[in-house]
N, C-alpha and C positions, 0 to 999 in steps of 0.2 A: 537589418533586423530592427524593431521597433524598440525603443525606449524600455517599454515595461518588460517584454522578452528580454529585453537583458540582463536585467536586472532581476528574474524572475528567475533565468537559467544559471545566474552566480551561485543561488542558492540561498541568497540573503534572504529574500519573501518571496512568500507567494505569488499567482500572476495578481491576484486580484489586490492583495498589500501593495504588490508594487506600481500597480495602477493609484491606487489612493495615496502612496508616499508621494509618487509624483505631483498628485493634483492639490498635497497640504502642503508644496512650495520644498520639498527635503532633500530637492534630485539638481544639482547640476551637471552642464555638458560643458564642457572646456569654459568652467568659469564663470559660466550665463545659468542664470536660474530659469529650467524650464517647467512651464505647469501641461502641456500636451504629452499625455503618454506614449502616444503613436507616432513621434516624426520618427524617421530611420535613420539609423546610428553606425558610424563606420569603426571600424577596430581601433582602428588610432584616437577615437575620442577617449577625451578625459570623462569620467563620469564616476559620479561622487554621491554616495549617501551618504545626508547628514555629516557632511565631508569625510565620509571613510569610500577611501578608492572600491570602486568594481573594475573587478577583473572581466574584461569578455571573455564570455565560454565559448568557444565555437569546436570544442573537443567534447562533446556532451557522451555521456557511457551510462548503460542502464545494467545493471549485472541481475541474475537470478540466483538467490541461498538457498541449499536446504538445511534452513534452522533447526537446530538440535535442541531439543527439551534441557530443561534450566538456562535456558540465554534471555537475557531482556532485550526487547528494541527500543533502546536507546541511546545515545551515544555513550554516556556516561551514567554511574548509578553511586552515590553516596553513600549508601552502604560495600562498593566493593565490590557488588557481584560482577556475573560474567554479561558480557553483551557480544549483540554480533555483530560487533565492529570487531570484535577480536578475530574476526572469520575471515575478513575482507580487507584488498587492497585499500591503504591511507593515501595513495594519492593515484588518480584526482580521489578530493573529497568526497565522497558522497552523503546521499541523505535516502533514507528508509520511505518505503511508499506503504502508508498504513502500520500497523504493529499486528504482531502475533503475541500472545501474551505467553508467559515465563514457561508454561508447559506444552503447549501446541507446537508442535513441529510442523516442516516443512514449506513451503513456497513462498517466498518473499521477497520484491524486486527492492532495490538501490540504485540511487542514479544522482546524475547533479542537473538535471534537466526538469528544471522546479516547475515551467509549463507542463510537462506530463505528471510530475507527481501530484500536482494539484487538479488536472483531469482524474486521472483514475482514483482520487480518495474523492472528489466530490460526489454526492449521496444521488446525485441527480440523473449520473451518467451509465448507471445498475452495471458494470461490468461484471461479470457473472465469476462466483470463485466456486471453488467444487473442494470439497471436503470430505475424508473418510473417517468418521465418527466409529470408535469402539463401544458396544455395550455388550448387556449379559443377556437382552431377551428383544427378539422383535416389537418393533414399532406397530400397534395396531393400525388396520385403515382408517378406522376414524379420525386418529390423530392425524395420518397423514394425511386427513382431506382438510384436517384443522389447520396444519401448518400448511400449505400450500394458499389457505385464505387468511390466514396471519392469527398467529395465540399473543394474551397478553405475556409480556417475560418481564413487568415492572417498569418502573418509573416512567409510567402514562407511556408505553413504547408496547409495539406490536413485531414478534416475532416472525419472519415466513420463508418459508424453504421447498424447494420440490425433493423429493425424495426419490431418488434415481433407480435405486437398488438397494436390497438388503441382501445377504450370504450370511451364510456360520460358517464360520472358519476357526477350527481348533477352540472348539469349544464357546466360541462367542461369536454375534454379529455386527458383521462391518455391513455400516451406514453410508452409503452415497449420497451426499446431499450436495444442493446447488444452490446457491444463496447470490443474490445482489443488492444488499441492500447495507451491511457490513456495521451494523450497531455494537456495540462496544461488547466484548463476552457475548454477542447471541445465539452462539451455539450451545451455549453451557449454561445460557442462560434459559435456554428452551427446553433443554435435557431437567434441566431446574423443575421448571414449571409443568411439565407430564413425568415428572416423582421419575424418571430412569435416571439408571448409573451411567455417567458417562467416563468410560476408562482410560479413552485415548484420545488424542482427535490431531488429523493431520491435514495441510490445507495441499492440494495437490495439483492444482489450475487456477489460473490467473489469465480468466479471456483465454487466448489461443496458444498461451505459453506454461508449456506442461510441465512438471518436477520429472516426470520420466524416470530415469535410473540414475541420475545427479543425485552421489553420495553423501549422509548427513552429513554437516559440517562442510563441505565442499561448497563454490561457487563457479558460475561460467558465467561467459558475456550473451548478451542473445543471439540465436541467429537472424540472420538476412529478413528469413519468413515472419521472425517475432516481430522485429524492428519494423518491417512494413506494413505489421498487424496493428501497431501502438501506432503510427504515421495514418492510416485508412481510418481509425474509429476519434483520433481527435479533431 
């Protein structure tokens, strides 16, 4: 494995931090300061950030949650509240790919395979997430021809979504939308910006890896099919 993959899949940095730790002189290999990212690295080296040991990961796990409303993604929260580390095995470590914010439920991978998580958060690579949005009245066409070519939702940022489907169900409709572009709140942020109520909102696909009937609060490992979905698109 390459220098920076290893360092990348510890968990300590990202791939592209750990390409740059290495080349500002911060990485040794049994003792020798090296500045090339790329030479290939055996298990038995020693390798050392900033002299704190890396451990080789060659055990890499990516799991799938379904996040329960009120959980933060974060490891930890200063105030106390709940996070969904309280949901998930503590070892191996993992680390959260993207956030769902305090009240969105539903789909959300962890892994300690910092190559992928920094694949699927980067903006570049539009992996498509699918989400069922709750409101009180249909989306007009207009709007969804507006979102489909992007509305403004603030801070010089453009909003844009396909709109899959609309149904009432029990009194209200459920919004199918498919987004890849993952800007911070932009779904609540665009419910924001065309004056609707947004009552629920749950993320329900991630690329080719579906929430399906994995009960809230529950998590599982991927399958075979997922793992060589995340392996085929990086």
């Amino acid at each position: 494995m390459k220098l920076f993959r290893v360092i990348s899949s510890s968990g300590e940095l990202s791939r592209r931090k750990s390409i740059n730790a290495i080349q500002e002189a911060m990485v040794t290999v049994n003792g020798h300061l090296i500045l090339d990212p790329f030479i290939d690295i055996k298990p038995e080296d020693d390798i050392r950030l900033d002299n704190k040991k890396i451990k080789y990961n060659i055990d890499l796990t990516t799991i799938l949650l379904n996040k329960p409303s009120g959980y933060l993604s974060t490891k930890s929260d200063e105030k106390g509240r709940k996070t969904i580390f309280e949901l998930v095995p503590k070892n191996p470590p993992l680390n959260h790919v993207g956030r769902l914010d305090k009240n969105t439920t539903g789909a959300i991978l962890l892994t300690n395979d910092g190559n992928l998580s920094q694949f699927l958060m980067h903006p570049k690579n539009k992996i498509e997430k699918e989400y069922i949005a709750t409101t009180d009245k249909y989306l007009s066409q207009k709007n969804i021809n507006r979102l489909r070519k992007g509305i403004f939702i603030g801070s010089n940022q453009k909003g844009r979504a396909k709109i899959a489907s609309q149904d009432l169900k029990k009194g209200r409709v459920e919004v199918v939308m498919i987004l890849k572009q993952g800007k911070k709140n932009e779904i609540r942020r665009i419910f924001k910006f065309l004056d609707l109520n947004l009552l629920s909102l749950k993320r329900v696909r991630i690329g080719e890896i579906k929430l399906s009937n994995l009960a809230e609060g529950s998590w599982r490992n991927l399958s075979r099919k997922e793992l060589n979905f995340l392996a085929k698109i990086q």
